[in-house]
PLY file of the C-alpha trace (Angstrom):
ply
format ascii 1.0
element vertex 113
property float x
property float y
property float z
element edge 112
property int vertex1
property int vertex2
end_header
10.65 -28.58 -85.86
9.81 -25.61 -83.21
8.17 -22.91 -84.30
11.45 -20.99 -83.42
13.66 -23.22 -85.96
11.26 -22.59 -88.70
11.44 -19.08 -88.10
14.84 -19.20 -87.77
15.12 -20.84 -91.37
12.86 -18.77 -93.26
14.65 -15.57 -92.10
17.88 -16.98 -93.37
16.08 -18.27 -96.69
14.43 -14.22 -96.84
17.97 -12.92 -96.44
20.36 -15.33 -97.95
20.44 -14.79 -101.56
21.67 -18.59 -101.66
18.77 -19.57 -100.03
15.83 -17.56 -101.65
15.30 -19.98 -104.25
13.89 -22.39 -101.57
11.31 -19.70 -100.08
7.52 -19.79 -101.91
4.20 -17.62 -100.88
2.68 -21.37 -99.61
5.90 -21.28 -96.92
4.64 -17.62 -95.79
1.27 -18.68 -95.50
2.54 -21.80 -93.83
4.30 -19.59 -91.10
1.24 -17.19 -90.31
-0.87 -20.88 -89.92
1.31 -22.55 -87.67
-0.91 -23.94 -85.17
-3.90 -25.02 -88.15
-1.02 -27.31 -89.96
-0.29 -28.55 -86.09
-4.04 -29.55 -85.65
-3.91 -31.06 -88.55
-1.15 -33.29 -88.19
-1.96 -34.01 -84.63
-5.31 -35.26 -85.72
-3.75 -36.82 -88.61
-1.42 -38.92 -86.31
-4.12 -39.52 -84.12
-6.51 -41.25 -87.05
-3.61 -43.19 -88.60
-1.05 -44.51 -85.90
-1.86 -48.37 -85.74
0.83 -50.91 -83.87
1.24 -52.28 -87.91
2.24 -48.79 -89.58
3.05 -46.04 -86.67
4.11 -43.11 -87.02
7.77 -41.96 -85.87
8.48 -38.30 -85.35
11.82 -36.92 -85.00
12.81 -33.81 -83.73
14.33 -31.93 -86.43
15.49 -28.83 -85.14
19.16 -29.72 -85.89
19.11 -31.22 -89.39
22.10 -33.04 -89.71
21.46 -34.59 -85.96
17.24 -35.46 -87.21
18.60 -37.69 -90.31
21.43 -39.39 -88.38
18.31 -40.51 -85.84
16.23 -41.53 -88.79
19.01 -43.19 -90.84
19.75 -45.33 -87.52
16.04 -45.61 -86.63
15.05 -47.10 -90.04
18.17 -49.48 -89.73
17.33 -50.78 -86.51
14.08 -51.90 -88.02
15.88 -54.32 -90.24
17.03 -57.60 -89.36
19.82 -57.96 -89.85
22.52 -61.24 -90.71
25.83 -60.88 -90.70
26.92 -62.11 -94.44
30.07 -64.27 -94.72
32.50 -63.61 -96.95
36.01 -64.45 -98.61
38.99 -61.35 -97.62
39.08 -59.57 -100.86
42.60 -59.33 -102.44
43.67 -56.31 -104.50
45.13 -58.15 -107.69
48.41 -56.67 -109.72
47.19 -54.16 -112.44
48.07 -55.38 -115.70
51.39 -53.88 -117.68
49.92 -51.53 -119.95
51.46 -52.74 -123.07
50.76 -50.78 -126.25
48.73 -48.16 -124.77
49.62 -44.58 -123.90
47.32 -42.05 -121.99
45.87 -39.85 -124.42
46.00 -36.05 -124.15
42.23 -34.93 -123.91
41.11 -32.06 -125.65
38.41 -31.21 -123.46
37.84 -28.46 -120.63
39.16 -29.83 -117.13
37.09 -29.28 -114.26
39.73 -26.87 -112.19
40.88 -28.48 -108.71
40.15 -26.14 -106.47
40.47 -28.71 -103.44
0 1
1 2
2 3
3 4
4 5
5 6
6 7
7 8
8 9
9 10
10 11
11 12
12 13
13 14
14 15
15 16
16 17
17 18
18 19
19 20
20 21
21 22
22 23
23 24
24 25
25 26
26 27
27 28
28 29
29 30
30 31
31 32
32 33
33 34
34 35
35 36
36 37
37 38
38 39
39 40
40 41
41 42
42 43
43 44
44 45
45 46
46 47
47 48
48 49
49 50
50 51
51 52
52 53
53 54
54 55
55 56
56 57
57 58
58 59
59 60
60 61
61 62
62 63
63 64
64 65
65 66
66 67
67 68
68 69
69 70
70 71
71 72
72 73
73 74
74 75
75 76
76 77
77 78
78 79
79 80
80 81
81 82
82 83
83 84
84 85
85 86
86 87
87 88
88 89
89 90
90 91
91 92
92 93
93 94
94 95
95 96
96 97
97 98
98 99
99 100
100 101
101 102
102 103
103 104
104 105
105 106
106 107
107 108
108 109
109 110
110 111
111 112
């Protein structure tokens, strides 16, 4: 992500009480050392990228839009065979005989939705 994006984030983490559960000291630190952690990983990419296990970066400014790229990336890397197989058909549920739904005692979770 851009530097802006993670600033972006951990403002909204420092000022959304939904979010300040996900903020720690290290992530401060992490800010304020920005370009040392890019070094870092530029020299770790640099050591470790072979044509057997590269490395793949995806920009991840948009979340959502960064997994849909890596969900499809990492399938496209599998072969893939189509599998054959019979139409499923939805049998008849059975008559239900004897039984009768039972009245739970338990708490319901509301429905809301």
């Amino acid at each position: 992500m851009s530097p802006e994006e993670q600033t972006r984030r951990l403002e909204g983490r420092i000022t959304d009480g939904r979010k300040i559960w996900k903020l720690s000291p290290m992530d401060l630190l992490s800010c304020s050392r920005w370009y040392d952690y890019s070094r870092a990983r530029d020299e770790t990419f640099d050591a470790t990228d072979t044509p057997t296990a590269p490395w793949h970066v995806a920009v991840s400014d948009d979340k959502q839009r960064a997994r849909l790229n890596i969900i499809s990336h990492l399938l496209s890397q599998i072969p893939y065979e189509e599998v054959p197989r019979d139409e499923p058909v939805l049998p008849e549920r059975q008559e239900p005989g004897q039984y009768v739904d039972p009245h739970y005692p338990y708490g319901y979770v509301p429905e809301r939705f």
